[in-house]
N, C-alpha and C positions, 0 to 999 in steps of 0.2 A: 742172388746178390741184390742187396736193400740200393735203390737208389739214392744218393745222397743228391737231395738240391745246390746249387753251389750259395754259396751265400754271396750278397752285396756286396761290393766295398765299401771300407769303411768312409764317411762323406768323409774331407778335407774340412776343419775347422774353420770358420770363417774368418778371413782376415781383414775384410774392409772397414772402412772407418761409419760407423752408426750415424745417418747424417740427421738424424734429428738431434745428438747429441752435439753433431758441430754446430746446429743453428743455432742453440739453446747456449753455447759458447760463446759463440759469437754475440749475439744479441748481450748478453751479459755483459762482455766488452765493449760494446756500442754504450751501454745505459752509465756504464761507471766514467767513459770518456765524458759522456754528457755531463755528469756529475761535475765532474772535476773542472770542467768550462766554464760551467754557470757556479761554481763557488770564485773560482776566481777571477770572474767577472763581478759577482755578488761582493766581494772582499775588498774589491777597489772602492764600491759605490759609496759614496760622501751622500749626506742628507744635502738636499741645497738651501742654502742661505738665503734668509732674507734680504733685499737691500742694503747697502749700507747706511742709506740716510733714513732707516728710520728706526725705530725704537727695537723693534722685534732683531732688525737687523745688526743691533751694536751687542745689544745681549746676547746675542748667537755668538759673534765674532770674541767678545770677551770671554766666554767659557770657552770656546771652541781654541781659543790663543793659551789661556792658564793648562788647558787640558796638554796641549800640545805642547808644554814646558817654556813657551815664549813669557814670561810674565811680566817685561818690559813693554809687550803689545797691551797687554790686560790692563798694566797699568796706567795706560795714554789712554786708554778709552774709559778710566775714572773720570768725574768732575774737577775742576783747580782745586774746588775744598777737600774733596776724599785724597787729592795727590799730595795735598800739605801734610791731612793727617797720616796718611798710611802710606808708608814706603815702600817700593816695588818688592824690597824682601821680605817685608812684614806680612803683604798681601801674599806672598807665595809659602810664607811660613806658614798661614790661616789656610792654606787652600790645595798643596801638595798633597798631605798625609794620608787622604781620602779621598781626591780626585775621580783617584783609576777607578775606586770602589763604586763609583757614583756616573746613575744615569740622569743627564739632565735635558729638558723639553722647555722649550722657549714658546709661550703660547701668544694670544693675541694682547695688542697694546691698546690701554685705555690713552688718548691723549686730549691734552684739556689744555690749548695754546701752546706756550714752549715746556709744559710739564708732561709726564707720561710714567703710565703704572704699567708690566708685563706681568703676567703670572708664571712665573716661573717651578716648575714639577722636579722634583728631584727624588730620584729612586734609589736607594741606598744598600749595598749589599755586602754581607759579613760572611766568612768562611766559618769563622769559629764563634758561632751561638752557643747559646744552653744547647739546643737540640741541633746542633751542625748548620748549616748555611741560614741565612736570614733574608730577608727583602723587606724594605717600609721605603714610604714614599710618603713626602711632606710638601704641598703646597706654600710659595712665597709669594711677595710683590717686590717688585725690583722697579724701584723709582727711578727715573732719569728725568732728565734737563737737558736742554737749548744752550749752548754755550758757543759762540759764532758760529752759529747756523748750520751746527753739529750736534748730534745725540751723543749725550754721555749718560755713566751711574753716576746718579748721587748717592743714592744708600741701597739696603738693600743683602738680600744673604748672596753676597759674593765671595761668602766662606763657604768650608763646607764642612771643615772639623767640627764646628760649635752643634753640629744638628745631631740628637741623639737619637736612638731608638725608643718608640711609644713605650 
């Protein structure tokens, strides 16, 4: 008679849970939480404004008001002369159509008594180019004045339709 070895059993399949594959879960979980805290903490953040008494600070407040659809505020922070010529609808009609499209930078003010020059940066962007999305960017000067002992525009690209691409 051949003896026959018994054989094994057969092991039992493992059923417990792979725990590098929970860390690796977790940790994932953790990174995308993070994510989503600091975008919507990121999403609130406002650039901060200059002053309001000074040059830098009206041309902020004036884009930052037309942007934000207020154009009766844009329009008080004209000169008396530009509010005679140009009526708060007139100024929102020159300045709606391409707002959204438009990034604007307020930079440093030249001032020379009650007059002042800001250079103002506007970056322009088009969905439908010749060749699909566009970007150009066109430096200005945005004149203001002293007007009881308040910065206002006097002149200046406080449009934004008129600017075309190079």
């Amino acid at each position: 008679m051949s003896a026959i070895e018994p054989s094994s059993p057969p092991r039992p399949a493992r059923r417990g849970t792979d725990r590098g594959l929970v860390a690796l879960i977790a940790g994932a979980l953790v990174l995308i939480a993070i994510g989503l805290v600091s975008m919507a903490l990121f999403a609130r953040a406002t650039p901060a404004l200059a002053p309001a008494d000074t040059p830098e600070g009206t041309a902020q407040r004036f884009y930052a008001a037309a942007y934000q659809g207020d154009y009766a505020a844009s329009h008080r922070l004209l000169s008396a002369g530009l509010q005679r010529e140009l009526s708060e609808f007139e100024l929102q009609q020159r300045m709606s159509a391409e707002l959204k499209q438009t990034q604007i930078r307020v930079g440093v003010a030249a001032i020379h008594g009650d007059s002042a020059t800001v250079l103002v940066t506007m970056t322009h962007y088009s969905q439908d180019g010749l060749f699909g999305a566009e970007e150009w960017t066109s430096t200005h000067e945005l004149g203001l004045q002293r007007e009881g002992g308040a910065w206002t525009i006097a002149g200046g690209p406080f449009w934004v339709k008129e600017v075309s691409a190079p």
